[in-house]
C-alpha positions in Angstrom: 58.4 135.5 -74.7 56.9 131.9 -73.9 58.1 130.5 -70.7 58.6 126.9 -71.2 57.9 125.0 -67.9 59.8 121.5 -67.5 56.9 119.1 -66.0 57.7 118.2 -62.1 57.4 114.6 -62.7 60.0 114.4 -65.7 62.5 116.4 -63.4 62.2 113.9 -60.7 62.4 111.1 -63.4 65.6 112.4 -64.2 67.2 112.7 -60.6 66.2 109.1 -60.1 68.1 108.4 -63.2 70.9 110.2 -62.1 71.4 108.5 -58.2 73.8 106.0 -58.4 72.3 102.5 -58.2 73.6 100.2 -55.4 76.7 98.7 -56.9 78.1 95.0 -55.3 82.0 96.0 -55.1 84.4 96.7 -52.5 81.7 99.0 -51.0 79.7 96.9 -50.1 78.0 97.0 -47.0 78.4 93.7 -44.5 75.3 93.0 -42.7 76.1 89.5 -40.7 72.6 87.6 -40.3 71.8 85.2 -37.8 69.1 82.4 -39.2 68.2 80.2 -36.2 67.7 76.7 -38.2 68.7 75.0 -41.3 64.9 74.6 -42.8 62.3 76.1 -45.1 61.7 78.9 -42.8 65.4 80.4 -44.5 64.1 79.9 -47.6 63.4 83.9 -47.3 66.9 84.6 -47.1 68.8 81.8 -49.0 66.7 82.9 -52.5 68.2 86.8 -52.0 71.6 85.6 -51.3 71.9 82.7 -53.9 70.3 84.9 -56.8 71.8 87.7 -56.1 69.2 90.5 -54.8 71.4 91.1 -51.7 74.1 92.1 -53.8 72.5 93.9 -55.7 71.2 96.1 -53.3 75.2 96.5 -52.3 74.6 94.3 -49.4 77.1 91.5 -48.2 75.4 89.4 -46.7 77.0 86.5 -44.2 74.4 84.0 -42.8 75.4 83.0 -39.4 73.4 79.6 -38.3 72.8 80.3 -34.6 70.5 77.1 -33.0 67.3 78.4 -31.6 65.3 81.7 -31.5 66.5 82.7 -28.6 69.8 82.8 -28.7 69.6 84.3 -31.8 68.2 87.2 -30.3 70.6 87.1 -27.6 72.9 87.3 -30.7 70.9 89.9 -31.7 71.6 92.3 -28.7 75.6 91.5 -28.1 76.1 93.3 -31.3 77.2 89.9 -32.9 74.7 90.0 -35.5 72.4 93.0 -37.3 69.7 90.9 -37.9 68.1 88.1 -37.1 65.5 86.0 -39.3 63.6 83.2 -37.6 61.8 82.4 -35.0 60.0 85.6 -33.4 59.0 84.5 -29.9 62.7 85.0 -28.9 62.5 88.5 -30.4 59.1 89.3 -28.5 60.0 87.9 -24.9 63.4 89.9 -25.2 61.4 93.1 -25.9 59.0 92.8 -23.0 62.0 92.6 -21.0 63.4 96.1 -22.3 66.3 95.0 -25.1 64.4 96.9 -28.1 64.3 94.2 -30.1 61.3 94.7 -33.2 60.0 92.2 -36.2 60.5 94.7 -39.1 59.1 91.9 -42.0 56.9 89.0 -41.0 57.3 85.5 -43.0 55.1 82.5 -42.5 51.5 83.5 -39.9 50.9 79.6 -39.8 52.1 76.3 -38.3 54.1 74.7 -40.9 54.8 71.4 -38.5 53.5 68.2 -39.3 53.5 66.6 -36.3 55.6 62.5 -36.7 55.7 59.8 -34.4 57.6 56.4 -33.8 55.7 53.3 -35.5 55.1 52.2 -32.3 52.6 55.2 -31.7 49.3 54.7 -33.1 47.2 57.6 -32.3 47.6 61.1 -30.0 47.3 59.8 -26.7 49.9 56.9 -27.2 52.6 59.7 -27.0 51.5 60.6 -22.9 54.6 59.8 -21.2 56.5 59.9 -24.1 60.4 61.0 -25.4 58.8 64.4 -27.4 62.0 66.2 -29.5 62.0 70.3 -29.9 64.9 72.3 -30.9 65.1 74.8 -27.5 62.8 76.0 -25.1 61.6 79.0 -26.8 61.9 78.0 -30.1 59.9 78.4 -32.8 58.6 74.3 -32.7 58.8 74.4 -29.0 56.1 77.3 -29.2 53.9 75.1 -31.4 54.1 72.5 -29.4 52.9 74.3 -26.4 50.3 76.0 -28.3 48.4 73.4 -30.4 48.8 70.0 -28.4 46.6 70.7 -25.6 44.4 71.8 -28.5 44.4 68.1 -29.4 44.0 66.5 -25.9 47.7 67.0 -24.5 49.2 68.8 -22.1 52.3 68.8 -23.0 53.8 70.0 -19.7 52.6 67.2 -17.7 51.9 64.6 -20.3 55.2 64.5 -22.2 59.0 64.0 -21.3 60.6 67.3 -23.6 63.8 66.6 -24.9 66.0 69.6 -26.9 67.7 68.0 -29.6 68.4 70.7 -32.1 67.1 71.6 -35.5 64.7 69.7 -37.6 67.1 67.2 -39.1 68.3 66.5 -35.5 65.1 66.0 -34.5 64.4 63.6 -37.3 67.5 61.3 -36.6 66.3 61.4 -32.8 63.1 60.1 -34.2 65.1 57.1 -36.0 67.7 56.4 -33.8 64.4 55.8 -31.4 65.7 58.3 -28.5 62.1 60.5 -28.9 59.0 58.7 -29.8 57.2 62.3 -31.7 58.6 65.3 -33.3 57.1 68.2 -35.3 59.0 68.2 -38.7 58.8 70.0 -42.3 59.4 69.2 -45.6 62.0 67.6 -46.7 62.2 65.6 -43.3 58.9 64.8 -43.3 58.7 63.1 -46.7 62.0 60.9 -45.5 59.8 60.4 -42.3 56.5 58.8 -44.2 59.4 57.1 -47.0 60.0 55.3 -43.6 56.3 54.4 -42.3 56.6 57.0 -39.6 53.1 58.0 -39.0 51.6 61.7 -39.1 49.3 62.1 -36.3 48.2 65.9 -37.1 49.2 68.7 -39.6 49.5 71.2 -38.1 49.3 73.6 -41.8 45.6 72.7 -41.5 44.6 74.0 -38.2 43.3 77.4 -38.8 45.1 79.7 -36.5 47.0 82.5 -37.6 50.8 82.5 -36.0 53.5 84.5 -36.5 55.9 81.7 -37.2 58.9 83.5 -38.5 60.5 87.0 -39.4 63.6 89.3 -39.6 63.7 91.6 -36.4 66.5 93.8 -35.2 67.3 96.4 -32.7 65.3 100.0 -32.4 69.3 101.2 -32.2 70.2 99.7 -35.4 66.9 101.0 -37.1 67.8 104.3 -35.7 71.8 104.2 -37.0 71.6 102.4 -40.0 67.9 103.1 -42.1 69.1 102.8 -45.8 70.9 99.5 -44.5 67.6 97.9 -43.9 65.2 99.7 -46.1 67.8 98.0 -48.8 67.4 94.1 -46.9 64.0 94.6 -47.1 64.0 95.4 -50.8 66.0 92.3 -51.3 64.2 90.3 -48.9 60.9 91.2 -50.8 62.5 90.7 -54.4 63.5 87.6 -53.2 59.9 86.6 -52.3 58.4 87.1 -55.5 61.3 85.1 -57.4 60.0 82.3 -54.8 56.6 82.9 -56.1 57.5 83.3 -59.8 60.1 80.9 -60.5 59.4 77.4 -59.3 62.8 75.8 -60.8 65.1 78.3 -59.4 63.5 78.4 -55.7 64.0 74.2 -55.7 67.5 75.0 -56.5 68.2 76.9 -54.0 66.6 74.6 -51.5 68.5 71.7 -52.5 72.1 73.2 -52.3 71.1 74.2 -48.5 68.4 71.0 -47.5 70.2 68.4 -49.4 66.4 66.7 -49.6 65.9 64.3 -53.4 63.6 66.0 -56.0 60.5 64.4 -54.4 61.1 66.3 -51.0 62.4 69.6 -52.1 59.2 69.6 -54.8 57.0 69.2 -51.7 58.5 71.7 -49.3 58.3 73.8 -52.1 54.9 73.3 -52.9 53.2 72.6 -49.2 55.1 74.9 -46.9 57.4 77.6 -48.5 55.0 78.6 -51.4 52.2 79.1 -49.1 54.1 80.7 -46.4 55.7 83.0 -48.2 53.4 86.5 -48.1 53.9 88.6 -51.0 54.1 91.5 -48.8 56.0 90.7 -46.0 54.3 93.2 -43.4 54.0 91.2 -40.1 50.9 89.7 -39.2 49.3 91.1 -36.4 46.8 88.4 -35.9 49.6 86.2 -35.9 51.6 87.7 -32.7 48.6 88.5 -31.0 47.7 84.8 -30.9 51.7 84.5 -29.5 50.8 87.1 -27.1 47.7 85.6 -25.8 49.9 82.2 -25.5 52.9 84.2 -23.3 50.3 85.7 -21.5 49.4 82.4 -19.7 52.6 82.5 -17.8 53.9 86.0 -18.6 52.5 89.3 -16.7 54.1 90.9 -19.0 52.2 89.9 -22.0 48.8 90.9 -20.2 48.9 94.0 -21.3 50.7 93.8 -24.4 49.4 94.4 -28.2 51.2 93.5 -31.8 52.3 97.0 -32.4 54.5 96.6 -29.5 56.6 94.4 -31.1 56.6 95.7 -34.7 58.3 98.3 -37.4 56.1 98.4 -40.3 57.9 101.8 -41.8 60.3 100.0 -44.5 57.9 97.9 -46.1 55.1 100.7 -46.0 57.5 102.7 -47.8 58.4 100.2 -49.8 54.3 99.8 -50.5 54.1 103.8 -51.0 56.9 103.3 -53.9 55.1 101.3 -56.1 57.7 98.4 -55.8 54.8 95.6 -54.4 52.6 97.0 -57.4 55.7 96.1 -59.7 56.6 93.2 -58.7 52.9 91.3 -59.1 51.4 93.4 -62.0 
C-alpha cells in the first residue's frame, strides 16, 4: 500500500491556523508606556493606539506623558512604566551606569529641530548671551543643542544662558511670551513660529549626521520576563509604521487629535518630519548612537569605551525580519 505523506509546510500551515490569534478582551495584557513629550516623535505610538494595532495584538496600552528623557527612564527603572519611547540618551547614560536599560526599536536617526529665534535675532551669533529654551538637561533637544551648535560657531555652554522650559509647545510660548530669545522646534510649532515672522536660523533636518533621535527601550529584566509581551509591541509598533507610510489621511488624523496644529501644520509635520523619520524597519541605527556616544564621550569616561551594541536588542525585530512580516507589509 501507497504511503501518502502530508507535506511539512501544509502541516505547519495548519498549526498556524489553529493558534489562537491575539484577541482585545478582558485578557488583555496592560503594558503602561511612558512617551517623554507631546510631539511628532509619538507619532510611532499614537498611530498603533488610535487605529487599533495595539489592541489587536491583545495589548492595552496606557500612554503615560512623563516630561524629559530622563526621567522617563528613571520611570523606566522604578517599575512605573514597561516601556519607554522617546528620547534615547536617558536610556543610554542609565545603562553605562548599570540599570540595564536597552533601545529594542530605533525611530528617527536625524535631527528633526529647526532651530527659531526672537525677531530681534538676525543671524547665529546674535543669540551669544542669549535666553536659549530646551525641555531638560538630557533631553532629546538639549542633546541637539549641544551637539550641532558649536557645529555652527556656538558653544553653547559658555555662549548661551540655558533655560528648561518643558516640551516643544512650552518652549514655543517661552519664545512668544519673549522669556528665551531661540528654541529648537518641530512641526506644528514651527509653522505657528514662521505664521508669526519668527526667523529660522538653521534646520537642523538638513545637516547630514546620523542621530539616534528617538526609540522604545526597556529593561534586560523585562525582556527576560515578559518576551511575547514585546515581540507583540513591536509587531504593532511596526504595523503602525507602515499605516504612517501608507495612509496619509489617517496619520494627519491622528496627529491632530493629539497636536491640536490647523491642516497647514499637521500636513507639514507629516510631510517634513514624521514621514521621513519614520524607518520602515525600525532596527536601531547604530550610526546613529555611535555619533551620541562619541558626543557623551567628551565628558563621560564611560562612553570611551563604549560601542552601539552596548546599548541595543535587535532580537524582536530580527525575528520579526525572519517571519516575513517587513516583506509583507511593503510588497
Amino acid at each position: 500500500m501507497r504511503q501518502v505523506t502530508f507535506p511539512r509546510f501544509w502541516l505547519g500551515f495548519l498549526l498556524f491556523l489553529l493558534l489562537p490569534a491575539p484577541q482585545a478582551n478582558s485578557q488583555s495584557e496592560k503594558v503602561r508606556v511612558a512617551i517623554s513629550s507631546i510631539s511628532t516623535s509619538q507619532v510611532n505610538v499614537w498611530v498603533p493606539l488610535d487605529a487599533g494595532f495595539f489592541k489587536k495584538q491583545g495589548l492595552d496600552v496606557e500612554l503615560v506623558y512623563i516630561s524629559g528623557a530622563p526621567i522617563g527612564a528613571a520611570a523606566l527603572m522604578s517599575g512605573e512604566v514597561a516601556i519607554s519611547q522617546g528620547g534615547v540618551t536617558g536610556s543610554i547614560t542609565s545603562n553605562m551606569k548599570g540599570s540595564g536599560t536597552y533601545i529594542i526599536l530605533g525611530g528617527a536617526d536625524r535631527f528633526p529641530y529647526q532651530l527659531i529665534a526672537h525677531q530681534s535675532i538676525k543671524q547665529l551669533s546674535d543669540l551669544k548671551g542669549k535666553r536659549f529654551a530646551v525641555s531638560r538637561i538630557g533631553s532629546a533637544d538639549h542633546t541637539a543643542t549641544m551637539f550641532v551648535l558649536p557645529k555652527l560657531g556656538i558653544q553653547p555652554d559658555k555662549e548661551l544662558n540655558i533655560v528648561q522650559v518643558g516640551p516643544v509647545p512650552a518652549r514655543f510660548a517661552a519664545l512668544v511670551n519673549g522669556s528665551v530669545q531661540g528654541a529648537l522646534l518641530i512641526p506644528p510649532e514651527t509653522v505657528k513660529a514662521k505664521e508669526l515672522g519668527y526667523k529660522i536660523l538653521s534646520n537642523f533636518a538638513e545637516i547630514e549626521i546620523h542621530y539616534q533621535q528617538n526609540g522604545v527601550y526597556t529593561t534586560r529584566n523585562l525582556i527576560s520576563k515578559r518576551p511575547d509581551m514585546l515581540r507583540r509591541f513591536a509587531t504593532a509598533y511596526s504595523e503602525g509604521n507602515h499605516y504612517i507610510h501608507t495612509n496619509s489621511e489617517g496619520t494627519q488624523r491622528i496627529m491632530r487629535k493629539y497636536l491640536q496644529g490647523d491642516e497647514k501644520a499637521i500636513r507639514e509635520a507629516y510631510t517634513e518630519v514624521v514621514l521621513k523619520a519614520t524607518p520602515k524597519i525600525p532596527y536601531p541605527s547604530r550610526p546613529g548612537i555611535q555619533t551620541l556616544i562619541d558626543f557623551l564621550a567628551k565628558s563621560s569616561a564611560e562612553a570611551a569605551n563604549a560601542k552601539p551594541d552596548d546599548f541595543i536588542d535587535t532580537r524582536f525585530v530580527k525575528e520579526l525580519e525572519d517571519s516575513g512580516l517587513y516583506a509583507r507589509l511593503y510588497r
